[in-house]
LUMKE-59873 format. One line per 8 residues: number of its first residue (from 1); their letters; for each residue z, x, y of C-alpha. Coordinates in pm, 1 decimal. Each point is the difference from the previous one (the first is absolute). Layout:
N
NUM) a) Z,X,Y; ...
This chain:
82
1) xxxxxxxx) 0.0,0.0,0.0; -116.0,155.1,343.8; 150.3,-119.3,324.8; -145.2,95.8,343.0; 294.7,82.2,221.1; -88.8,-8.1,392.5; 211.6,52.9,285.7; 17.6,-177.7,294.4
9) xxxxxxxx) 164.1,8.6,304.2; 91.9,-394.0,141.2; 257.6,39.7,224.8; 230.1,-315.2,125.5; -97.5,92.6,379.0; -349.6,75.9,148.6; 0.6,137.7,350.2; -228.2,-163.9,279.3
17) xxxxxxxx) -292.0,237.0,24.3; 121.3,61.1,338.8; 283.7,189.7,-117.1; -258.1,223.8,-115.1; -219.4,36.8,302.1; 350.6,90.4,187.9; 80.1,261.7,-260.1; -351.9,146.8,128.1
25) xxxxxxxx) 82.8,-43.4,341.4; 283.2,254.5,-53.2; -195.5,256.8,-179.9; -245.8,-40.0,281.4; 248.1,-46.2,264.1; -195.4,-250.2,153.6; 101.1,-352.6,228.5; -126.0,-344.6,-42.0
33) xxxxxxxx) -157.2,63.2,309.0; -209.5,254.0,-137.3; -35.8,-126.6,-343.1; -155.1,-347.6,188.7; -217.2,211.0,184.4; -129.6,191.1,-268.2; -17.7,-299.4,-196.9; -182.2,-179.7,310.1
41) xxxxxxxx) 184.7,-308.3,-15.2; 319.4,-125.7,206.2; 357.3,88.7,-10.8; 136.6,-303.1,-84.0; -259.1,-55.5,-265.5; 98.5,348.8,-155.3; 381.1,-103.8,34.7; -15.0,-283.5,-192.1
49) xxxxxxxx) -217.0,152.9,-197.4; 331.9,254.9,-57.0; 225.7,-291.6,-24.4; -186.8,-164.1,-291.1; -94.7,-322.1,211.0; -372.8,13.9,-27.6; -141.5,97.0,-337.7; -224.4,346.6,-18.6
57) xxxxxxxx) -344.8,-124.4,-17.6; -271.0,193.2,-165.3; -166.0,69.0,385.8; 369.1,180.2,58.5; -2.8,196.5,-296.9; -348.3,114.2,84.7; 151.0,128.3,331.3; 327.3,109.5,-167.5
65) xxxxxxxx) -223.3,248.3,-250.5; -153.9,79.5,326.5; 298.9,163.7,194.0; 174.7,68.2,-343.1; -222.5,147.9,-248.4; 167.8,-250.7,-217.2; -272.5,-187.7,-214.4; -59.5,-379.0,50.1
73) xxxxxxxx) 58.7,-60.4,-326.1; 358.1,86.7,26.6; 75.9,-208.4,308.6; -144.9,-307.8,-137.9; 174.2,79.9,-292.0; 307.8,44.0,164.5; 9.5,-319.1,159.7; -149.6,-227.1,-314.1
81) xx) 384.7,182.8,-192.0; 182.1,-95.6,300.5
């Protein structure tokens, strides 16, 4: 009898993928301001954005790869987990 043993991580809590766009803003040391500039969209927009009140859309994680070097891919896949 085989079994096929895989592990995976599911953890209870999933951060807001803005917790991990701030996490970048401190390795870059980098403001909203400038993050919503580089961005080119609006402060407030890229604060609730932060805050988890709008949802990252596949247009933002275009942009996000953009000023990041983080693929799409993972931002869209960061927000479908969260």
């Amino acid at each position: 009898m085989s079994s096929k043993l895989e592990n995976r991580y599911n953890p209870d809590v999933v951060s807001s993928p803005g917790e991990t766009i701030l996490d970048l803003f401190e390795e870059k040391e980098m403001s909203v301001e400038e993050f919503a500039e580089l961005m080119g969209r609006s402060r407030p927009e890229m604060e609730d954005l932060l805050a988890a009140k709008i949802e990252l859309s596949s247009a933002i994680a275009v942009d996000l790869e953009r000023v990041f070097t983080v693929p799409t891919h993972f931002w869209e896949n960061r927000e479908r987990n969260y």
